[in-house]
C-alpha positions in Angstrom: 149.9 191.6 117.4 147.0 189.4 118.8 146.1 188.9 115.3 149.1 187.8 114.8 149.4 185.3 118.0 145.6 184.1 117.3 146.9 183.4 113.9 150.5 181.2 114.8 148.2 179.6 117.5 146.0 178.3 114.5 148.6 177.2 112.1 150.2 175.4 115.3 146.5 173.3 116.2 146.9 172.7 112.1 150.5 171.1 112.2 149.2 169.1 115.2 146.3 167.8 113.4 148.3 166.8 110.6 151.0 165.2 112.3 148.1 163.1 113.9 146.8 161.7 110.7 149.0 158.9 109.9 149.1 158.1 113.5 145.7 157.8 113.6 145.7 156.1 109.9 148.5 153.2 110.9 146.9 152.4 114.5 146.4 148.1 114.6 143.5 146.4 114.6 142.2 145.4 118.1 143.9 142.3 118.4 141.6 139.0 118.3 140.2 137.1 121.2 142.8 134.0 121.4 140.7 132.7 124.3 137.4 133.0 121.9 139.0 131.2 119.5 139.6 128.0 121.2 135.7 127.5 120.8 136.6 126.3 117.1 137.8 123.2 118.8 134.7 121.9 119.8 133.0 123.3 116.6 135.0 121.1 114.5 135.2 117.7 116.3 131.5 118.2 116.3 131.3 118.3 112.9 133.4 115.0 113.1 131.2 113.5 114.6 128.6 113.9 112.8 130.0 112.7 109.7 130.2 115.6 107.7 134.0 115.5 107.5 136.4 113.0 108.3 139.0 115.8 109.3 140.1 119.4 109.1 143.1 121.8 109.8 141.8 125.2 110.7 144.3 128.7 110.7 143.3 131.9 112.0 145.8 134.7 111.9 145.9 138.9 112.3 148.7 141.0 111.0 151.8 139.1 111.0 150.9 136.8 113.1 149.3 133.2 113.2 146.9 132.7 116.3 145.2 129.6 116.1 146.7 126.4 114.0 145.3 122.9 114.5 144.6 120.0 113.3 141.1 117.4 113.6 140.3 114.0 112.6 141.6 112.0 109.9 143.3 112.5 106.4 141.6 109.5 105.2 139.2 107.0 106.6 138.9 104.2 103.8 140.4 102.2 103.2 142.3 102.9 106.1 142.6 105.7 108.9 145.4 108.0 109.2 145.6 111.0 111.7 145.4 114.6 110.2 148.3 116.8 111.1 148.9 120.8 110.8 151.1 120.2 107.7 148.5 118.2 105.8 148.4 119.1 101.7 144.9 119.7 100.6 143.4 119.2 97.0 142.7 123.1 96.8 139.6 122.9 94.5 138.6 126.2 93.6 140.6 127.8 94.9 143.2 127.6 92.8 141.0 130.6 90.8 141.6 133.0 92.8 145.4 131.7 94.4 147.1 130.8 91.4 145.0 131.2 87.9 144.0 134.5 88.7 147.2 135.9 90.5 148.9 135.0 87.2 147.2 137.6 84.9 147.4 139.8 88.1 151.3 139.5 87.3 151.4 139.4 83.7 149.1 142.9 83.8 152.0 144.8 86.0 154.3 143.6 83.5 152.3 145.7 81.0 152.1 142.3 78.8 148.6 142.0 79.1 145.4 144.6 79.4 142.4 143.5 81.6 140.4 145.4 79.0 141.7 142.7 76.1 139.1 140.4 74.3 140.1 137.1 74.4 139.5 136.6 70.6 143.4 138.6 70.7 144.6 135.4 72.1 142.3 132.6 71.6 140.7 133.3 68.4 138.2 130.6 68.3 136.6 131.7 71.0 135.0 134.2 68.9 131.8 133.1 68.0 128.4 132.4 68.9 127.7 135.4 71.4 131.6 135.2 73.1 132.7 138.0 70.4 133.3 140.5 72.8 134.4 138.7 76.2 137.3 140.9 77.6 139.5 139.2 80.4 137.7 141.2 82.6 134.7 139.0 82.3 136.5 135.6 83.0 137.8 136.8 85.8 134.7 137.9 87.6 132.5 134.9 85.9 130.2 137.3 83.9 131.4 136.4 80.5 128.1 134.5 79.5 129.9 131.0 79.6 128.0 128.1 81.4 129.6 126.7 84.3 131.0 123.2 83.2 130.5 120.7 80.4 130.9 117.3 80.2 134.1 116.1 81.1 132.8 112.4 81.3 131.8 112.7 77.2 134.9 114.2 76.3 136.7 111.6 78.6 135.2 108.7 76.8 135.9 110.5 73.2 139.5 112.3 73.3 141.0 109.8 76.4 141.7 110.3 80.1 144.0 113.6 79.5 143.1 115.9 76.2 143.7 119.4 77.7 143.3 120.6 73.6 140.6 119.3 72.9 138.8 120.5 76.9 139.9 124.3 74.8 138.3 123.5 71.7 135.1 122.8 73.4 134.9 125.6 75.7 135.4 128.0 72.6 132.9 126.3 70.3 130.3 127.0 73.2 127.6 129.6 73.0 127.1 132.5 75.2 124.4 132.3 77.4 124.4 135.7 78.0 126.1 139.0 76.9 129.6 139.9 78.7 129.2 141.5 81.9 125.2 141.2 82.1 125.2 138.5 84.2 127.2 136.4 86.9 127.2 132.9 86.2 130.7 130.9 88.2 132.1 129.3 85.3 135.0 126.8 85.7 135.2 127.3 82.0 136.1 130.7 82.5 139.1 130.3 84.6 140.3 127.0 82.0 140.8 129.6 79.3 142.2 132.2 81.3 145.2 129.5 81.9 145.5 128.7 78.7 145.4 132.5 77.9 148.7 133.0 80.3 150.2 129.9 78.5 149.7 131.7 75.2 151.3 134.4 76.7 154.1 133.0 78.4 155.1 129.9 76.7 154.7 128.3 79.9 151.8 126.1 81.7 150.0 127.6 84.6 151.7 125.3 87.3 155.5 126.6 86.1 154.5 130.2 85.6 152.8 130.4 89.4 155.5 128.4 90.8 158.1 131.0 89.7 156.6 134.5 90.0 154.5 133.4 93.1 154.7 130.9 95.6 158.9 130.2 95.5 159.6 133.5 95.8 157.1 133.9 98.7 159.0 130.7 100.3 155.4 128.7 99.7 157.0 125.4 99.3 154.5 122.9 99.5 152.0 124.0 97.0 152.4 123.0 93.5 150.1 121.3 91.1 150.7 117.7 90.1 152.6 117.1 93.5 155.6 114.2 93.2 154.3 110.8 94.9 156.5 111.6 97.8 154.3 113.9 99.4 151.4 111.3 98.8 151.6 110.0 102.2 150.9 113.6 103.7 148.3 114.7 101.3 144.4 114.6 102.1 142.1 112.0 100.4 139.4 112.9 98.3 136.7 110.9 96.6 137.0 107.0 95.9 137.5 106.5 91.9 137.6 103.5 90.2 138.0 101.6 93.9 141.0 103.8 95.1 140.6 107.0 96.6 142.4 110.2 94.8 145.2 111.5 96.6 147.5 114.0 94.9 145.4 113.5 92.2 143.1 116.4 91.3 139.6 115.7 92.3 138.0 118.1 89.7 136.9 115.9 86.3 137.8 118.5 84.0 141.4 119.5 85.4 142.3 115.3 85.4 141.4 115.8 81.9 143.7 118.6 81.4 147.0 116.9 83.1 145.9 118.0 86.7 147.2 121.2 85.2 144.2 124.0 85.1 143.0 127.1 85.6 140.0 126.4 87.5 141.6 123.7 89.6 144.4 121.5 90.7 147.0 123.3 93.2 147.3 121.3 96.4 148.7 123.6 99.7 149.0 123.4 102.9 147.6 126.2 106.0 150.7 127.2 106.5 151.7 128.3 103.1 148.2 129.6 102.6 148.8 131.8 105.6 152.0 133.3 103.5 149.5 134.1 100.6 147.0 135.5 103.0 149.3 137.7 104.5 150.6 139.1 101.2 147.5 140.1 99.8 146.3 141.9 102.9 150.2 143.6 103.3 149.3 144.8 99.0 151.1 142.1 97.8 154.6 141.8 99.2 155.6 139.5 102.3 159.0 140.0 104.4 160.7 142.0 101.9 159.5 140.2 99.3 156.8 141.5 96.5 155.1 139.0 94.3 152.2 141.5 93.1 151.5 145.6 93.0 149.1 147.2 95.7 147.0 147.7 92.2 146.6 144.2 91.1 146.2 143.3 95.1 143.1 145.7 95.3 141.8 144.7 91.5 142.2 141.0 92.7 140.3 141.5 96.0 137.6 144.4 95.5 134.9 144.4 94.0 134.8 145.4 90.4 131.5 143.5 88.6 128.2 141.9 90.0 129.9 141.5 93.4 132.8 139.7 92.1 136.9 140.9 92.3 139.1 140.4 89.1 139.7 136.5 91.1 138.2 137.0 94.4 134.5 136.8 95.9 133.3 140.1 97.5 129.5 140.4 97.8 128.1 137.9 95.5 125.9 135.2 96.7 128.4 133.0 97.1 129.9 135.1 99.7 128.3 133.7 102.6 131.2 131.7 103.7 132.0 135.4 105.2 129.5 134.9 107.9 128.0 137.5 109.8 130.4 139.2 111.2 133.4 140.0 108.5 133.1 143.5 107.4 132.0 144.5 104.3 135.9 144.6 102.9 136.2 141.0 103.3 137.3 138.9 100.1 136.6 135.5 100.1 136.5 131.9 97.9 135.8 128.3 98.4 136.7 125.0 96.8 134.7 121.8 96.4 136.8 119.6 98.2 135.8 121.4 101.4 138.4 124.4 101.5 138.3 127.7 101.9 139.8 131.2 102.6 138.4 134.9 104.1 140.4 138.0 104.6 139.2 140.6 106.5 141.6 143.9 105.6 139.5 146.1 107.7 141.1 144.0 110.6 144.0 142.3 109.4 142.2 138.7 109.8 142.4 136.0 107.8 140.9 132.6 108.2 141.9 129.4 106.6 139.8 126.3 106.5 141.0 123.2 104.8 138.3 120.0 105.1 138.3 116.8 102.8 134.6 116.6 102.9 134.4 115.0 99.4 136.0 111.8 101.2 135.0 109.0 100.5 132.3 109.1 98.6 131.2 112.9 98.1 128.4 112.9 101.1 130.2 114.9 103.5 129.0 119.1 103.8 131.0 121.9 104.8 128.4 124.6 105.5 128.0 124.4 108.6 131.9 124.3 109.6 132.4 127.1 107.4 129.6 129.6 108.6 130.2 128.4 112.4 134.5 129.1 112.1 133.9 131.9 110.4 131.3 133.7 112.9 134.0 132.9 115.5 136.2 134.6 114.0 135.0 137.6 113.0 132.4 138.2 116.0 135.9 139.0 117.6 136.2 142.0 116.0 135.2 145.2 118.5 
């Protein structure tokens, strides 16, 4: 009988213990210092001052919500100055890679219409030659399929005309390797070109149409777009001075103007605020107030690491990965953008941290280092 007691008494500690799992499993994050974060204020208008930007909107956020949200300095300085406000539209860079280019095949793999395992040759077929035989999707996507990282928009400018999109393809796959797929990471904007042109051949339809209706409309994103219409000029961020005027809702990468403003490595313009939407889809595994735009798969395959410190889209350990600072755990997934943009989500604590500069205006002098490393240590020594 005391066996017996002894033994009910056991299964009962059990039940408990395994009721408590979940518990213990779903418990929040610590919720961020708010009073911590206001130090970003003076961070930023010191970085004003000093020249390095002319303005920036920063977003911090945990969970659901959106902490911190402001806006610094000016949109534009030259010719003229205009005040930066929270729903300022940025010239994304880069990081349209990860945010639109990327998320694409993400899509087009849970449809079961493509294979991250596929060579490229099964789509593009003159990319098959001279050591790029045996590139697999895989390899665009983490930058480790031996391409180099650019070539020279100005000569095919002055060749094929100001837009020649073709003819940007035809280059990339007459390239040679400069090393064999998946030995080395080398960040390749030509990489990310033919992965859009790779969901085009797919789809039927350009990068900016397919994004815009599997991505950001249905997650209610509804200021970021490629190619945006000349009434949101006014609102959008100006980049570098070309030809005497400075670009504004123009893309500021050579090689996407050359491809309509329409690329895969480049060319979405957003705002915080809709970046905070995408943020806080990937770190709820892909779906946002009801609504799901990717699987929890292609969420982890897109953020986690899966070659040479690189996600399928995503930045995880490589060494451009210090934009993390020193504080984001080692799940953080990160990536920047030229123009002076950037984005870092912490799932370990819900965090995510948006930073949207215009350092390239007005004459590509300004730096974003320092904003970047200083926000994000902020940030993320608020972690307990």
């Amino acid at each position: 009988m005391l066996i017996k007691i002894r033994f009910i008494r056991i299964l009962f500690l059990i039940f408990i213990a395994f009721l408590a799992l979940p518990l213990a499993a779903g418990t929040p994050p610590a919720r961020l210092d708010q009073e911590k974060l206001s130090q970003i204020d003076a961070v930023v208008n010191e970085e004003i001052a000093q020249q390095n930007i002319p303005g920036a909107v920063i977003c911090v956020g945990q969970g659901d919500e959106v902490l911190y949200w402001k806006a610094f300095g000016d949109k534009i300085i030259e010719p003229n100055k205009e005040p930066m406000d929270k729903e300022t539209i940025f010239d994304l860079a880069s990081l349209a890679k990860p945010i639109a280019t990327a998320a694409a095949v993400m899509v087009l793999a849970d449809q079961k219409k493509i294979k991250l395992d596929d060579y490229v040759r099964t789509y593009l077929p003159a990319f098959a030659c001279r050591g790029k035989e045996e590139v697999q999707l895989k390899h665009l996507l983490t930058h480790t399929s031996g391409l180099p990282d650019y070539t020279d928009a100005a000569a095919l400018k002055k060749q094929f005309g100001p837009i020649c999109p073709d003819k940007v393809i035809e280059q990339i796959c007459s390239l040679e390797a400069m090393s064999k797929p998946g030995e080395e990471f080398r960040y390749s904007c030509l990489s990310y070109i033919t992965l859009a042109r790779i969901v085009e051949t797919i789809t039927r339809e350009k990068i900016d149409i397919f994004t815009r209706r599997h991505i950001f409309e249905p997650l209610g994103m509804k200021h970021t777009t490629f190619n945006p219409p000349a009434s949101w000029r006014e609102n959008i961020a100006a980049t570098q001075i070309v030809d005497g005027q400075p670009l504004r809702g123009v893309v500021h990468d050579p090689l996407a103007r050359l491809m309509g403003g329409i690329s895969g490595n480049a060319g979405l313009f957003s705002t915080a605020d809709d970046l905070a939407i995408y943020c806080r889809m990937l770190l709820h595994d892909g779906q946002w107030q009801g609504v799901r735009v990717l699987s929890p798969s292609a969420v982890r395959l897109l953020t986690q690491e899966q070659m040479l410190g690189r996600a399928y889209g995503f930045d995880v350990s490589s060494k451009y990965s210090w934009i993390k600072g020193s504080y984001a755990s080692a799940q953080a997934f990160c990536h920047t953008g030229y123009t002076g943009t950037s984005i870092v989500c912490d799932p370990a604590h819900k965090i995510f941290l948006i930073i949207l500069t215009n350092c390239v205006h007005p004459h590509d002098k300004g730096v974003s280092k320092p904003l970047r490393l200083k926000v994000a240590d902020i940030v993320f020594s608020t972690c307990p």
